[in-house]
N, C-alpha and C positions, 0 to 999 in steps of 0.2 A: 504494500500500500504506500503512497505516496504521502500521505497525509501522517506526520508522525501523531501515532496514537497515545497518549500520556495512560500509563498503567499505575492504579494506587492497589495496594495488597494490606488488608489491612489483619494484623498477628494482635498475638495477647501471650507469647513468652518471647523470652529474651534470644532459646534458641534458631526458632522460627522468623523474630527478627531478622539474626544473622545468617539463617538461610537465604531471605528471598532477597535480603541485600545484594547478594550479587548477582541476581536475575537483573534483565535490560528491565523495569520497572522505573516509576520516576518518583513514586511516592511509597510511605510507608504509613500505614495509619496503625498507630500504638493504641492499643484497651485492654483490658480486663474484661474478663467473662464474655468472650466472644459469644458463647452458646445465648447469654442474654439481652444481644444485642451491642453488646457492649457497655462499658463501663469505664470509670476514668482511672490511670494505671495507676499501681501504688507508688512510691519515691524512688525504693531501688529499683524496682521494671524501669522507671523514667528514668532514670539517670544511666542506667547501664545501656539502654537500648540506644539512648540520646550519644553517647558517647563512641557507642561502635558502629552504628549505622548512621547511614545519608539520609539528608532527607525528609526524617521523621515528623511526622504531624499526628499532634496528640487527642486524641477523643477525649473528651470534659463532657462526662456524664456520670451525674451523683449516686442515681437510683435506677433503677431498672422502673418500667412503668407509663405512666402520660407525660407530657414536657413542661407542663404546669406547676410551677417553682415556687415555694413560699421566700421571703426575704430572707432567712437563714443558709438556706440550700442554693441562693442567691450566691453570698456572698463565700462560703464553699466553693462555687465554680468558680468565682474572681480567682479565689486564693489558689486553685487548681491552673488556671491561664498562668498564673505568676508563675509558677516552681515551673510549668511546662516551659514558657520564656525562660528561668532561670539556668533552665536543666539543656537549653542548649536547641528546642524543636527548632522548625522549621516553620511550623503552623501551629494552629487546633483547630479542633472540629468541635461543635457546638449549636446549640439551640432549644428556645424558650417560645410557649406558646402562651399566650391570653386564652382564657375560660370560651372565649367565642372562636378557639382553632385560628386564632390570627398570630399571625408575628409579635411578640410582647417587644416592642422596640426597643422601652427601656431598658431593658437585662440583656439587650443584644446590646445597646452603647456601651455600657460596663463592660462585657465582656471584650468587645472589640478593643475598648480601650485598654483593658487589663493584656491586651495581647501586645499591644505597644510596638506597631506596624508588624507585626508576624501574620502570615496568610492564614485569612480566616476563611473557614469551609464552615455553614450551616447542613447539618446532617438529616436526617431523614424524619427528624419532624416536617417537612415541607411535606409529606404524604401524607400528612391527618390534618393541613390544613385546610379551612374553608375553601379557601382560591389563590393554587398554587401559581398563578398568572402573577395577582396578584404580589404575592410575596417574593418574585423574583425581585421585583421592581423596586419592591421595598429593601430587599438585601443590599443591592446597589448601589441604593442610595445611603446603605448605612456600613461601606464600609467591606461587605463581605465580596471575595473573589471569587468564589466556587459552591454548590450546592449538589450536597447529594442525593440522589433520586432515583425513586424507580415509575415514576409518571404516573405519582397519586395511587398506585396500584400494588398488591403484594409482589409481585413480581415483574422483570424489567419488560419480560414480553407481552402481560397485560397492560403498560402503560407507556409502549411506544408510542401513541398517539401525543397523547401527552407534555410526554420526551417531548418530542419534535416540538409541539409549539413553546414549550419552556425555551429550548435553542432557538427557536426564530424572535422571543421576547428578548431572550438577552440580548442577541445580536450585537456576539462578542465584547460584552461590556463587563461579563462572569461565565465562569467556565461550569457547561451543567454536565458532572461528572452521574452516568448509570452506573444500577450498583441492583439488587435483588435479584439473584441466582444470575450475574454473569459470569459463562464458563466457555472453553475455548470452542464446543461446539455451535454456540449461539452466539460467540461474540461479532461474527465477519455482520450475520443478518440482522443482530443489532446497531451494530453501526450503521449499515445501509440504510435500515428503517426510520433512523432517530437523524441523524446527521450528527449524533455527539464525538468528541474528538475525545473523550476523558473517561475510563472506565475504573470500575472497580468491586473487585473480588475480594471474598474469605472462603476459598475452597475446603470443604471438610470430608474426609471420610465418613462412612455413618460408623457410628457406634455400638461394636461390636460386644456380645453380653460375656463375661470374664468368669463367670462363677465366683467373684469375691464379693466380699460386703463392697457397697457403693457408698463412696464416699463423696460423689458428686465428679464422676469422671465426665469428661464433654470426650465430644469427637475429634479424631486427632486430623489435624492440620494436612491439607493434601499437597504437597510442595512440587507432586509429581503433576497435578493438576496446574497448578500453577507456573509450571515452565509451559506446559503445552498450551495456555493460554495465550503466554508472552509469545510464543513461536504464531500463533493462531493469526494476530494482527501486526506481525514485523513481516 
């Protein structure tokens, strides 16, 4: 393809980090508890990942759940954009909704600013909001460079439509990165469909049953998937 395709992979251990580091990737999106969506990493995950990988943009997210933050959990994520600034990212990812599914503006200025020009990416509360049109427009204008999304939809291929018009609203003024089950068999027809240049995967094994007590194992990390992706759109 002609068009360089910007790849984010986003991990939640330090090994897995330093694997897909050296995949041709452009981004690395660090969390905790991938299985639940993610969550924001602890200090040493952040510092050690910050330290040996490229790249790194950190997820800031307190709770598993809706995006609806009281002033406590507030200023939690401030203090979370800091140490991620502190610890060396490159970004974060982040977002906050109003009671009415709309962009909470407010707690996205803190945040922006608490990031203190580090690229900011709003995360996939843009899919439960009222009118993701709408909230592009507003990201823009406050600041954020990228948005991730699967086009309002649980999945990226039910929300191509979507996609597309979010990429024709930016019209390159913020990068709309897909993301909800892209894998290297769907990525070329993703592309084609949405016109997005920006993707992004968490490949997983499923979860095979051990016979031990569960301790709260997740699926392990498919790194084999994750080359074949990169090879899929280079």
């Amino acid at each position: 393809m002609s068009t360089l395709i910007n790849i984010e992979v986003s991990v939640d251990t330090v090994d897995t980090a330093m694997a897909v580091n050296t995949l041709d990737i452009q981004r690395i999106e660090l969390c905790s508890a991938g299985a639940l969506g993610g969550l924001t990493p602890g200090p040493g995950l952040l510092t050690t990942v910050a330290e040996r990988c490229r790249n790194v943009h950190v997820l800031v997210r307190p709770r598993a759940g809706d995006f609806r933050y009281t002033p406590a959990e507030v200023d939690v994520m401030v203090g979370d954009v800091a140490a991620a600034v502190a610890a060396g990212a490159a970004g974060v990812v982040v977002g906050a909704l109003t009671e009415r599914r709309e962009v909470d503006l407010p707690v996205l200025g803190e945040l922006v600013a608490a990031a203190q020009g580090r690229e900011v990416t709003f995360h996939r509360a843009i899919d439960i909001c009222r009118d993701p049109v709408v909230a592009v427009d507003q990201l823009i204008a406050n600041g954020v460079g990228r948005v991730l999304t699967s086009g309002h939809a649980p999945r990226v291929e039910q929300g191509a439509t979507v996609l597309a018009e979010l990429v024709r609203v930016a019209a390159g003024r913020l990068d709309v990165m897909a993301c909800g089950g892209v894998r290297s068999h769907n990525a070329s027809a993703i592309l084609a469909a949405t016109g997005v240049t920006h993707l992004h995967a968490s490949p997983r094994k499923p979860l095979m049953p051990s016979g031990d007590i569960d301790f709260g194992a997740q699926p392990e990390f498919d790194l084999d998937e994750a080359r074949a992706l990169v090879a899929a759109v280079r």
